[in-house]
N, C-alpha and C positions, 0 to 999 in steps of 0.2 A: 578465275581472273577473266575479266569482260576484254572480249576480243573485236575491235572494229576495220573494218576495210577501208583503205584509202582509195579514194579515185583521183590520176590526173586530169587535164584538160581537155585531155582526147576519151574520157570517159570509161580508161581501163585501168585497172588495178596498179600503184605502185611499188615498187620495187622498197623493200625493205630489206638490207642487208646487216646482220650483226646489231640487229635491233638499231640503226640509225637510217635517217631517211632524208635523203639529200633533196635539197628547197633553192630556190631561186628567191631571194627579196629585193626588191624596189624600191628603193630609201628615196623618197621624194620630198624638198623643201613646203613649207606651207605654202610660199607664195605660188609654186609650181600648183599644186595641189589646189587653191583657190582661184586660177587660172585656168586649168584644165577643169575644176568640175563645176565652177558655177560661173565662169567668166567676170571673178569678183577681185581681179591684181588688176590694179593701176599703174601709170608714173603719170605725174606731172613735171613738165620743165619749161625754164623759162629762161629764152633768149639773152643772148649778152645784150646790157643794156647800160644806161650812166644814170646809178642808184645814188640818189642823194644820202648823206649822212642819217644815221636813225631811221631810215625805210628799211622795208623787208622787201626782200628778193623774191621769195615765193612763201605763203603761207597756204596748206592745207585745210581745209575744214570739213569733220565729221557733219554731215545733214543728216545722215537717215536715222529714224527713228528707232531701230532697231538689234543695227548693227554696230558690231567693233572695227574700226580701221587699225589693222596693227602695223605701222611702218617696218619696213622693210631696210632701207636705205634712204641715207639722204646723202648731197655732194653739192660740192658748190667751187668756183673758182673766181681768179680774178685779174686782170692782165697787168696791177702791180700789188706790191705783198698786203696787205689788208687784214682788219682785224673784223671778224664774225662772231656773232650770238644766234645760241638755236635755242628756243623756245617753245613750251608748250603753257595751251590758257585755255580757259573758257569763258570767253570777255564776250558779253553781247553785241559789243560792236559791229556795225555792218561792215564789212571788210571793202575798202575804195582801193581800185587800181586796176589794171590788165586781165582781164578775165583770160583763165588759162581751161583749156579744153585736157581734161585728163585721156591718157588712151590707153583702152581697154588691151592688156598683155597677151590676152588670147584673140587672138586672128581670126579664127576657125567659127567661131560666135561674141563678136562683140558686146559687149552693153554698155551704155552711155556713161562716163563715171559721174556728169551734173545731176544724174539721181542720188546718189548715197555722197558725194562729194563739193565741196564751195572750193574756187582757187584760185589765187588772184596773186597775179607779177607786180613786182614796183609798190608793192601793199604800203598806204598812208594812213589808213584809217586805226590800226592797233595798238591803240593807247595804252592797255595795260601789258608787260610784257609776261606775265603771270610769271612761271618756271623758268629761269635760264639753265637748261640741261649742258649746256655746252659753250666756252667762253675759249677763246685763241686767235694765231694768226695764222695766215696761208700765203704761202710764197707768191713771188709772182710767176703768174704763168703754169700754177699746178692744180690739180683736181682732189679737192680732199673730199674724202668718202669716209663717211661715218656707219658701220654695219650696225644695224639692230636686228637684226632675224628675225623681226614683227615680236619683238620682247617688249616694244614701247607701243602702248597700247591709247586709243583716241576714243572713250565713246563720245554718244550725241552729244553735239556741240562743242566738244574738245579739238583744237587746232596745235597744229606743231607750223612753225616759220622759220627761217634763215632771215638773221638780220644783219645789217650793216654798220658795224660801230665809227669807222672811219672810211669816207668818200675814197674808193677805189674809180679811176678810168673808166670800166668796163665790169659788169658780175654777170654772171648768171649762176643759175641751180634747179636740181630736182630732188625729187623726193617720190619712192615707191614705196608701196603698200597691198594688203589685202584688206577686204572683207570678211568675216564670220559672224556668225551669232551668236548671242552674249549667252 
């Protein structure tokens, strides 16, 4: 039987007892993980504002050529009870309204997210609403979060949005994601 030697981190032999051999593991999220190693997590959010009826509150767009945005989370609120559509598409559309500056989740080494990302508050321009993933209402005055664990996946050109089906007061929302390659 082929016998091999363990080393720890300090470069000497580990202890094996009763044939089992005790490990330390670091269960880390993707988004953690695409945040720490390639500075590739975002969020986008967009201020409370007075969204006309049939506007989108924030829409996301996949730009880069090469990469997957996997969402992360999205949330949205609104200061009376309101009825919301989330959507994903891949409508050529040039996306009109509030240019939102995505920020890079990693501090430590930023990168720009207007490279790999398009995002726009108050969005008028998105005529088709391709997929509605997500149809309800949201109280007044609550934050509804919807968790994806980067399961819903955007390549190039694919966009996810938060829309407004009935004229709330006030909305805002955000929506976080990573980076990977396809």
């Amino acid at each position: 039987m082929a016998q091999a030697t363990l080393y720890g981190p300090d470069n000497q032999p580990v202890n094996v007892i009763d044939n089992h051999l005790a490990v330390l593991a670091v269960i880390e999220s993707e988004l953690e993980h695409a945040s720490e190693e390639g500075s590739l997590a975002f969020t986008w959010n967009f201020a409370q504002a007075d969204i006309d009826t049939g506007d989108t509150i924030i829409m996301v767009q996949n730009i880069s050529d090469d990469l997957i945005l996997h969402i992360d989370n999205i949330w949205f609120s609104s200061s009376v009870a309101a009825q919301y559509q989330v959507h994903v598409t891949n409508d050529a559309t040039t996306p009109v309204g509030t240019a939102i500056t995505g920020v890079c989740l990693n501090r430590r080494a930023p990168q720009l997210a207007s490279t790999h990302a398009l995002a726009k508050g108050d969005e008028t321009a998105n005529s088709s609403q391709g997929l509605i993933i997500w149809a309800g209402s949201v109280v007044a005055d609550a934050t509804f979060t919807i968790q994806y664990g980067g399961a819903l996946l955007l390549g190039p050109g694919d966009a996810i949005a938060i829309d407004v089906v009935e004229e709330p007061v006030e909305s805002n929302g955000g929506i976080t994601g990573y980076f990977k390659a396809t």
